[in-house]
N, C-alpha and C positions, 0 to 999 in steps of 0.2 A: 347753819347746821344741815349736814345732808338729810336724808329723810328717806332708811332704808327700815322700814317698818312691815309688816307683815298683816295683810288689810283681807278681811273673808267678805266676800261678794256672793251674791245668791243674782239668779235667773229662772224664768220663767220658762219651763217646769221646774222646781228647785233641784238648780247644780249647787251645791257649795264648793268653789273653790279658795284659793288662798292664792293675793293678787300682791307680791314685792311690787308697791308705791315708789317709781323712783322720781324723786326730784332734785333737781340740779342744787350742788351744792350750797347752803346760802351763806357766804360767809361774811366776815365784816367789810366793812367798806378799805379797809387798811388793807385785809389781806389779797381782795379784788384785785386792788392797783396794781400788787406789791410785782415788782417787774421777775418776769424768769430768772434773769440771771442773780436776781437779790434772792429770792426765793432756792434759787441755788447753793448759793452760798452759805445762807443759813443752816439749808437741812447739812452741808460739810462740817456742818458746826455743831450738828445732833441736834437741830431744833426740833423738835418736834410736830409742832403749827407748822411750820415750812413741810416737812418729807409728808407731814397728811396732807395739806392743799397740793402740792407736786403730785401725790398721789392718786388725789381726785379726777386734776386736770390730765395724768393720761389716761385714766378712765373713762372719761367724757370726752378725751379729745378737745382738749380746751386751751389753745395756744400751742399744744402740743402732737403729734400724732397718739392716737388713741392704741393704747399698750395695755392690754390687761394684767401681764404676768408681771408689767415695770408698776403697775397701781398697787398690786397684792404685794409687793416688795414693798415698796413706800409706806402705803398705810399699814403693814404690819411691824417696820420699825416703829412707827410713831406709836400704835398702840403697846406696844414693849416698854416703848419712853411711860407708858400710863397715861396716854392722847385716851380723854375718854370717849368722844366721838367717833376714831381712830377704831376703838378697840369693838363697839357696834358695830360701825362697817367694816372690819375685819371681819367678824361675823357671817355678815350677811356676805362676803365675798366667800368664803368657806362654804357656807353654805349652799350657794349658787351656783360654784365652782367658776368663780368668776379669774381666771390667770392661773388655775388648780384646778385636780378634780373635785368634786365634791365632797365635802367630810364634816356630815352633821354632826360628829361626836364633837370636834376640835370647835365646830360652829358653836355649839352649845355654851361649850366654856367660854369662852371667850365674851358669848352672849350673860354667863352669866358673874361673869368681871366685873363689865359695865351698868349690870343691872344690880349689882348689890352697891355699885355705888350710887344709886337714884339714879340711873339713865332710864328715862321714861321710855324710849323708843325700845330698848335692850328688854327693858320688862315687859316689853306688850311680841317682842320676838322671840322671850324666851318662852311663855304665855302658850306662843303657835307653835312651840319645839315639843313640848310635851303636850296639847290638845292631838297632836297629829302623831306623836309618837317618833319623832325624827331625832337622832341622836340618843335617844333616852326612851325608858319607858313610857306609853301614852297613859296620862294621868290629868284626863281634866280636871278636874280638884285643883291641882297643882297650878294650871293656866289659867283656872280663875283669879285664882288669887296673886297670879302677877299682872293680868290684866286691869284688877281692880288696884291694886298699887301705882300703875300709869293713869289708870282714871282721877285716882287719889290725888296724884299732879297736874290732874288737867286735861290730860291726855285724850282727845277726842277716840285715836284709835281704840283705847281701853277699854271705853266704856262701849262702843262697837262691836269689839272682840266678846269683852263678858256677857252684852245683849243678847249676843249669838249664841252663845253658849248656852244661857237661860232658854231660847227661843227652841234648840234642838237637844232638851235636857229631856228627862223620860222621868215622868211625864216633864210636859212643855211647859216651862213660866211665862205664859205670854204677856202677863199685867207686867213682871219685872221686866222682861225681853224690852215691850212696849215702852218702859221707863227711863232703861238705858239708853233706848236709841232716840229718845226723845232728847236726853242729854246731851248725845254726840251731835245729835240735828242742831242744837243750839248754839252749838260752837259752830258752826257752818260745816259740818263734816257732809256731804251731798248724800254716802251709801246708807246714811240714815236714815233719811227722810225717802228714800227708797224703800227701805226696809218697812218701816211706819206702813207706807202707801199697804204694801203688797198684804201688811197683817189687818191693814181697813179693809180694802177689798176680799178678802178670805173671811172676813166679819170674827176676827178673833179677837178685836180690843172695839171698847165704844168710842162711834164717833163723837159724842159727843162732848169726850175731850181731846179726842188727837184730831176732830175735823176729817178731813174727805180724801178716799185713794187718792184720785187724778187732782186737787193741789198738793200732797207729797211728792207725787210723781213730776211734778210742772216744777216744783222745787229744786229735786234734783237734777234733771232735765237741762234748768236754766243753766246748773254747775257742769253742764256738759259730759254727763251720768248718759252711757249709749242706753243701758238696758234701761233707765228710769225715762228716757225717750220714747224708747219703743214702746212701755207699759203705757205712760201719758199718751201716745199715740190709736195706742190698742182703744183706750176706755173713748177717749175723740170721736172714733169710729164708731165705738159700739153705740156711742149717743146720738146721734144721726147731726144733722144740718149742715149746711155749707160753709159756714165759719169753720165751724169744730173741722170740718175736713182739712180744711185749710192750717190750721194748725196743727194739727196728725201729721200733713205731709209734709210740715216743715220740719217736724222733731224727725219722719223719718230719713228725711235725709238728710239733715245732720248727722243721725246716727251710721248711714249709710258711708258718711264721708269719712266716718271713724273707723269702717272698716268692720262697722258689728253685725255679723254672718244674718241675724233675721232679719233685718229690714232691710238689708240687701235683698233679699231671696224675696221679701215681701216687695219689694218695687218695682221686682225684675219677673212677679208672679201676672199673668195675663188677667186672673179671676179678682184679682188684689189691685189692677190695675182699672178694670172694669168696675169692682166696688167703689175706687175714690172718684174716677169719674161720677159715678151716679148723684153720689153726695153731694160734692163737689157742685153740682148739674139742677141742686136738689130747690136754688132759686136763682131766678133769669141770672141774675151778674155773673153768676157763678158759668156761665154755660163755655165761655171764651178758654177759661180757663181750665178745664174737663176734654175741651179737644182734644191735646198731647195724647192725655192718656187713655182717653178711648180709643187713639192711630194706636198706640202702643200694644193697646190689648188685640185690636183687630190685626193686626200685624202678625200677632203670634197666634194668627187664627180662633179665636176666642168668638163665636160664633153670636154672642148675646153682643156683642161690643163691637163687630159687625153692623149688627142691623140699627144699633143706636147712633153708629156712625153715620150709615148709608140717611138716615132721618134728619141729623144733625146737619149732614150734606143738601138733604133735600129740601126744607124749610129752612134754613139760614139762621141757625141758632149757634150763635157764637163763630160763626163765621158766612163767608160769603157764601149764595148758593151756588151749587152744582151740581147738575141733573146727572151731568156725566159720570162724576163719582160716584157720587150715589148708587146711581145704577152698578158700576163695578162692584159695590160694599155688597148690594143684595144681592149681584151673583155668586158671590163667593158665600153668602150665607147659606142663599136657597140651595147652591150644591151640595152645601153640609146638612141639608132637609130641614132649614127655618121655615116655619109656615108663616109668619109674619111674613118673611124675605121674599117669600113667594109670590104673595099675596099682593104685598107693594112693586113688584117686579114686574106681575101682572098687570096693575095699571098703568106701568112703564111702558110696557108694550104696545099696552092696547091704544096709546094716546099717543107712544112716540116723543115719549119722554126719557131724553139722555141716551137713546136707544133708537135703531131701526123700527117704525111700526111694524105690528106683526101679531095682528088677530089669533091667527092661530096659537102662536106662542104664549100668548095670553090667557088663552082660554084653557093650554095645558096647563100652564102656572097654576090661575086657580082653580082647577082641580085637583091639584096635589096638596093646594094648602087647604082645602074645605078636605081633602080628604085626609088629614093630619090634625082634622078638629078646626080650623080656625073659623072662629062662627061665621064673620063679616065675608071670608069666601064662600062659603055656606049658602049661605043668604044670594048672593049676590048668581053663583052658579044655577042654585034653584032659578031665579029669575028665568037665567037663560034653559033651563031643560025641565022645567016643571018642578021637579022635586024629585029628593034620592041623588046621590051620587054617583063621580061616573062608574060606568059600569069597568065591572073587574076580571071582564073576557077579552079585552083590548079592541072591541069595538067601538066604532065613532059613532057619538050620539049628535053629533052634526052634521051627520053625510048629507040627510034629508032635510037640513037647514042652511040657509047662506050665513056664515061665518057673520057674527054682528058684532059690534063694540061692545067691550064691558063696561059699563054704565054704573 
């Protein structure tokens, strides 16, 4: 049975859209085999099962080149024959403009052909025809009560559909919302337990019968649900420790490889890159595994991720050390005015560390980072001038001193 149903999806700020589900047709194992040419020959014979799988397959491209206008011919003799599958995706081609332009009115009917004869998927698309107002009057009223008729039969999407409709009802049923989608969750429908998640976290139904956001979210997630990834990602994050990181950033990039626009944008964000590091970073094992992404972040100039690198570099945490680099990390910091970068740059200098010695360079360093507050430069500057900072006439307060090590 193909599976052209009409599925509402929510994200995080809530978009509701409405998401045609398509899955390859699943037909019997007889008609799988049945060879092109036999399949030919039948639909010459008005079979109808034949001219609908013909029809499928150049839809899909499935032994055959993919034809949309030769699919909408096909599957609309067979639903002519009274193909009730046929006469659904007939529908849902109509409506799509799938080998046609588009024509909600003819979608409509058609849709509601199959659905007075019990096609549960027909009832859960007629359901969306008039929630939305597409071909027909918008009359939720009306879309309840076909969604609950496909629920009636089973129908995961149904009761999905009706959830939603309670959930964005004025006022909002969110006990009923929460009950339906509880239903569809249990058939394994994944935009469920999505759904579930996001009304736990929003604290509109009690946990302590639907349980916790982030397992709704890991739920659907598992079902390779992009946006129930990124949510189960998000709460990861916001719980700190270096496991949870580690699992954030694998849901987000799965989600990323599905092509879902935030966790992309969030992988590819330098400050988002510098957060999983830290996490990530957040116990020893974890620190090997935090380098990429802090190169990443420091790459796209990210000034804090930077100096975490140039450190990383310079004590050997999660990798080999390197004075050298290091040293390059804090130049590029301390340009962008890090007074940490500074600071650590300045003892670079002053010891000749990954770097030309060079006292004096040294001794400018930390004074720009004690003069940007950093206390330890502070501290350490006073040593050398007494106390007070340098002065802000551009006179040297070491003319009448020999240049000495910072210590």
């Amino acid at each position: 049975m193909a599976d052209y149903t009409q599925r509402r999806m929510s994200f995080l700020p809530v978009v509701r859209v409405a998401l045609a589900l398509l899955a390859a047709a699943a037909l019997n194992a007889a008609a799988q085999d049945a060879s092109l040419d036999e399949l030919i020959a039948r639909a010459k014979k008005r079979d109808a099962d034949a001219e609908y799988i013909l029809g499928m397959r150049a839809y899909e491209g499935r032994g055959v080149p993919r034809n949309p206008s030769q699919a909408l011919r096909l599957v609309e003799r067979a639903a002519k024959r009274g193909h009730l599958e046929a006469q659904n995706t007939l529908g849902f081609f109509l409506q799509h403009g799938v080998g046609t332009a588009p024509d909600p009115v003819r979608a409509r009917e058609w849709y509601e052909t199959a659905a007075a004869r019990n096609q549960a998927r027909a009832q859960v698309n007629l359901g969306w025809m008039h929630e939305q107002g597409l071909g027909t009057d918008r009359s939720p009223k009306l879309a309840m009560e076909w969604y609950r008729k496909a629920a009636a039969q089973g129908l995961a999407e149904g009761e999905f559909n009706a959830a939603a409709l309670l959930e964005a009802g004025a006022p909002p049923d969110f006990a009923g919302a929460a009950a339906g989608f509880e239903r569809a969750a249990k058939k394994n429908f994944a935009p469920a337990n999505y759904r579930l998640g996001r009304l736990l976290e929003e604290k509109r139904i009690p946990g302590a019968e639907y349980g916790d956001a982030l397992a709704r979210y890991q739920a659907a997630a598992r079902a390779g649900l992009p946006d129930a990834q990124f949510a189960a990602a998000r709460l990861l994050l916001a719980g700190g420790g270096s496991r949870q990181a580690l699992e954030a950033l694998d849901w987000l990039q799965q989600a990323a490889r599905r092509e879902y626009a935030q966790a992309q944008a969030f992988l590819a964000d330098p400050a988002s890159q510098y957060r999983i590091a830290l996490q990530i970073s957040s116990e020893p094992a974890g620190a090997a595994q935090a380098l990429p992404w802090l190169r990443a972040a420091a790459e796209q100039n990210y000034r804090d991720a930077q100096v975490r690198l140039g450190i990383a570099l310079e004590e050997g945490r999660g990798t080999a050390r390197d004075a050298g680099a290091a040293a390059s990390w804090y130049t590029e910091a301390a340009a962008a005015g890090d007074a940490e970068a500074k600071y650590r740059l300045a003892h670079f200098y002053d010891e000749g560390i990954g770097v030309p010695r060079d006292t004096v360079k040294a001794r400018d360093l930390l004074g720009e980072a004690a003069a940007l507050g950093h206390e330890r430069a502070r501290e350490r500057f006073d040593r050398l001038l007494g106390a007070g900072l340098p002065p802000l006439d551009g006179s040297d307060p070491f003319k009448a001193d020999p240049f000495k090590a910072i210590r």
